[in-house]
N, CA, C and O atoms as a MOPAC input file, in Angstrom:
PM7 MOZYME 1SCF
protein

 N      0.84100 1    -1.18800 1     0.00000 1
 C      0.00000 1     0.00000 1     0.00000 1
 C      0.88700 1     1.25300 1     0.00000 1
 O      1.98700 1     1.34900 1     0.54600 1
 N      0.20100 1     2.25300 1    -0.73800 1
 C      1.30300 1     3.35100 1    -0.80100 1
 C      0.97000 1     4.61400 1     0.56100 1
 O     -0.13100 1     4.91600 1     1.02200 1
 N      1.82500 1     4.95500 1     0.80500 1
 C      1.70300 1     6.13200 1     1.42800 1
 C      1.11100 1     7.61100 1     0.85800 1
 O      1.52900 1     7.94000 1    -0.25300 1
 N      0.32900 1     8.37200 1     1.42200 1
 C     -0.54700 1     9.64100 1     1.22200 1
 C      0.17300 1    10.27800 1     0.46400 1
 O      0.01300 1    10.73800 1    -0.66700 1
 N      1.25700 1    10.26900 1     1.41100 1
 C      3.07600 1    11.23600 1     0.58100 1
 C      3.52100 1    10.80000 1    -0.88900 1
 O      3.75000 1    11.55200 1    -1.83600 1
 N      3.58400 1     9.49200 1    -0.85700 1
 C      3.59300 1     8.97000 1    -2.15200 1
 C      2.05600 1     9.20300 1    -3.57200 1
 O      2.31600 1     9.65500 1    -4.68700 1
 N      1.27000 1     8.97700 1    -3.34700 1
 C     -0.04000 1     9.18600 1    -3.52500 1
 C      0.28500 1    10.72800 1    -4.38500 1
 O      0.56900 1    10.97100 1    -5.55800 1
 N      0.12800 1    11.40600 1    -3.43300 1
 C      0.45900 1    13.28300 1    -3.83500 1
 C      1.62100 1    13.13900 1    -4.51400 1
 O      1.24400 1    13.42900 1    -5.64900 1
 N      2.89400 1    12.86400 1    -4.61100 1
 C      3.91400 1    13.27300 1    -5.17000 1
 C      3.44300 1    12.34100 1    -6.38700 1
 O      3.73300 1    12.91600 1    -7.43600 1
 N      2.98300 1    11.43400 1    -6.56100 1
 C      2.56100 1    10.61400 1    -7.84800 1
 C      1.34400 1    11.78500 1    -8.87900 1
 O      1.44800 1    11.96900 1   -10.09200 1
 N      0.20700 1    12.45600 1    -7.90600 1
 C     -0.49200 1    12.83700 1    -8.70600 1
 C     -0.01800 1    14.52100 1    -9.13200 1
 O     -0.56500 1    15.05400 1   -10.09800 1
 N      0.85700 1    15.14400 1    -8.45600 1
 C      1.83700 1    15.92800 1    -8.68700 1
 C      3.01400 1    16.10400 1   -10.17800 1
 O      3.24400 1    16.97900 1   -11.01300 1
 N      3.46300 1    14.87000 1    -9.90800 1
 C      4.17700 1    14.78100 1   -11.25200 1
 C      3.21700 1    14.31700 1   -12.61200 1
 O      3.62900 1    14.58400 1   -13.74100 1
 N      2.14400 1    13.73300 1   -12.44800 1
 C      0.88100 1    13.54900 1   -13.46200 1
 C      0.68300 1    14.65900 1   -13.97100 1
 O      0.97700 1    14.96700 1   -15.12700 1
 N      0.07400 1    15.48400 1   -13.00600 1
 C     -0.38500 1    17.18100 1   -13.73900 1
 C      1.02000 1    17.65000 1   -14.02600 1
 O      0.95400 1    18.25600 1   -15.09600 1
 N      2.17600 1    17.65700 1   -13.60800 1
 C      3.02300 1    18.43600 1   -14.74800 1
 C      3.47800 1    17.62800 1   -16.23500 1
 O      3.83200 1    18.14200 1   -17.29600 1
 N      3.32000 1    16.14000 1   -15.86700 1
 C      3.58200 1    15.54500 1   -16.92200 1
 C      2.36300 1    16.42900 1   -18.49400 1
 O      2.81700 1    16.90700 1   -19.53400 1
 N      1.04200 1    16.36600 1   -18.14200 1
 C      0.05700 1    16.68400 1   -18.75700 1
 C     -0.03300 1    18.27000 1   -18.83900 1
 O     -0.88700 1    18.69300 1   -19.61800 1
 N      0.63300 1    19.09200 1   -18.23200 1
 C      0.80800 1    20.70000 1   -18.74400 1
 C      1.95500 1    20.35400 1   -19.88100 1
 O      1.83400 1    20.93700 1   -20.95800 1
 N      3.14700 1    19.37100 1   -19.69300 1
 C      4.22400 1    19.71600 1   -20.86900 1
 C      3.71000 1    18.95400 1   -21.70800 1
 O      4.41700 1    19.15900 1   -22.69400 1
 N      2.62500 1    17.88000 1   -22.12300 1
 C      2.04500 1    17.20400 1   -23.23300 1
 C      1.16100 1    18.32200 1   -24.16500 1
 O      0.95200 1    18.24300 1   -25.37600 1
 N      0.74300 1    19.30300 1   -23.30400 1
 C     -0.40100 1    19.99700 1   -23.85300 1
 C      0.20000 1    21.11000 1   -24.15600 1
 O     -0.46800 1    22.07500 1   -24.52700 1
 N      1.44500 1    21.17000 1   -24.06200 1
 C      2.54500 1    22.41300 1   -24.62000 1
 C      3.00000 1    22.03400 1   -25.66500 1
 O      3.13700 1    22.71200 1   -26.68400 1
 N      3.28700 1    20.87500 1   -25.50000 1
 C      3.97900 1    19.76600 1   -27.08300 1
 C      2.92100 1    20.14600 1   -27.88800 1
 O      3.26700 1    21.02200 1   -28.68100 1
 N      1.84100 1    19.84100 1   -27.97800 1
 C      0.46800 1    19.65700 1   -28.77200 1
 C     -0.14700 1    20.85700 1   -29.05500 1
 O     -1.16000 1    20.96600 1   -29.74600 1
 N      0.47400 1    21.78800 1   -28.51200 1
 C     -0.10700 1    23.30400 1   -28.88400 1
 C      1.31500 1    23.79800 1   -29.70000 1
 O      1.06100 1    24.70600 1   -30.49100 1
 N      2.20000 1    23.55300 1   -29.68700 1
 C      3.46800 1    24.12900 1   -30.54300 1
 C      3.21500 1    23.13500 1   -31.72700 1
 O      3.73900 1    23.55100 1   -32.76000 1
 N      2.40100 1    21.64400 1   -31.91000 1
 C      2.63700 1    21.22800 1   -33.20000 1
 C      1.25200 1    21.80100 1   -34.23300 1
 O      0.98300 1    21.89500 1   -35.43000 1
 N      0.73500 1    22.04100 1   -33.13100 1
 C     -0.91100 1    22.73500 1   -33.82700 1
 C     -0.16200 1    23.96900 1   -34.40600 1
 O     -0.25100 1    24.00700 1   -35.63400 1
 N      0.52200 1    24.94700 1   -33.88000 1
 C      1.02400 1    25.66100 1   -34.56600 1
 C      1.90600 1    25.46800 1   -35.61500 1
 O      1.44700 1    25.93700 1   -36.65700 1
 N      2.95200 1    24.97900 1   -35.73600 1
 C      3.55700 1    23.90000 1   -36.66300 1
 C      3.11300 1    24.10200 1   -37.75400 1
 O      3.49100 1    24.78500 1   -38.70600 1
 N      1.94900 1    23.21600 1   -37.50000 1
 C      1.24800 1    22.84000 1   -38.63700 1
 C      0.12000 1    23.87700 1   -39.73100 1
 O     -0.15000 1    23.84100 1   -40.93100 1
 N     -0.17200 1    24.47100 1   -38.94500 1
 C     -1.06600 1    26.02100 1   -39.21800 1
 C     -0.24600 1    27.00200 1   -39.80800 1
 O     -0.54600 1    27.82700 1   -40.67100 1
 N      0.97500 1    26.78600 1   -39.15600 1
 C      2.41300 1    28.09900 1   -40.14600 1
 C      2.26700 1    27.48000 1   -41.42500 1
 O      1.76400 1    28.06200 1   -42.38600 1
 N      2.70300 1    26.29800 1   -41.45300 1
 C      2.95600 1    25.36000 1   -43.06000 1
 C      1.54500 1    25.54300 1   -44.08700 1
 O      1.42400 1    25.92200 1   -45.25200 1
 N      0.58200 1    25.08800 1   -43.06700 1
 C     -0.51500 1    25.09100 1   -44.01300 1
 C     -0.38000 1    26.97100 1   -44.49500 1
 O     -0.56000 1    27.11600 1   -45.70500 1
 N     -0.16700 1    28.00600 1   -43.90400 1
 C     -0.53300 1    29.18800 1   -44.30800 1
 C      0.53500 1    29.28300 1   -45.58100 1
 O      0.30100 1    29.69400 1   -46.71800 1
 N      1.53300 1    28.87500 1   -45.14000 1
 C      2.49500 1    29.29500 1   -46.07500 1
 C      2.24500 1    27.86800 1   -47.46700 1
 O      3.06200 1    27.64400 1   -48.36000 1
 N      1.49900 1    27.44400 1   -47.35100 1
 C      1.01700 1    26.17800 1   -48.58400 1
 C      1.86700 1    24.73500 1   -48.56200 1
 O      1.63500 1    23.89600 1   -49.43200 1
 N      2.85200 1    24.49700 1   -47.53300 1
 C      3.40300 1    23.52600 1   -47.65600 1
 C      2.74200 1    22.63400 1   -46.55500 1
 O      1.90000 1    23.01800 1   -45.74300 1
 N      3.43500 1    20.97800 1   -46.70000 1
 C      2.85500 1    20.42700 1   -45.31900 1
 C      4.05300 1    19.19800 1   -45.68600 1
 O      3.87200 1    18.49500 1   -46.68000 1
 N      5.14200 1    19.02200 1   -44.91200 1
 C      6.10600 1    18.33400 1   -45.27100 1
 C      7.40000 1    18.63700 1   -46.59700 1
 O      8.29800 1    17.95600 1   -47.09300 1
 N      7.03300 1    19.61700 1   -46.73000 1
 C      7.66900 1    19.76700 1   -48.15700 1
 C      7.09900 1    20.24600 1   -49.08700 1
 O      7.45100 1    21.27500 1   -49.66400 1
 N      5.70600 1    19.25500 1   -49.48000 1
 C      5.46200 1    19.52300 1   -50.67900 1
 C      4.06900 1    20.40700 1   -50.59500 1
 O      3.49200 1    20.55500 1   -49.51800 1
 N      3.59500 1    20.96600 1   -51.79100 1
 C      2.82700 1    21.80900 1   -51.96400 1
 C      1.70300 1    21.57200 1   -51.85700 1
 O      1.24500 1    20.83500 1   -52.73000 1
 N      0.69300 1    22.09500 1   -50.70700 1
 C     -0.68100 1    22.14000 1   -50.52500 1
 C     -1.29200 1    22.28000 1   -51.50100 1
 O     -0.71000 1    23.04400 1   -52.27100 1
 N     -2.55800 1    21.77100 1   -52.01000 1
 C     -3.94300 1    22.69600 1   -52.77300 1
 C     -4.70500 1    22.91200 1   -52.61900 1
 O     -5.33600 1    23.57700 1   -53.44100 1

């Protein structure tokens, strides 16, 4: 059985794990929205 202390420091590092996932996932949304504006998406040319 885990300890309270353990418990909290487990659901502690969860929520920061899930603020830097949702930072990843908001810089590739952008990413991807620059490329599409500018007509590319990997390289090659959008239509």
């Amino acid at each position: 059985m885990r300890s309270e202390h353990e418990r909290l420091a487990t659901i502690d590092i969860l929520r920061h794990e899930h603020v830097l996932v949702e930072r990843v996932i908001a810089a590739m949304e952008r990413e991807a929205r620059t490329a599409r504006e500018r007509g590319r998406v990997n390289g090659a040319a959008v239509r």
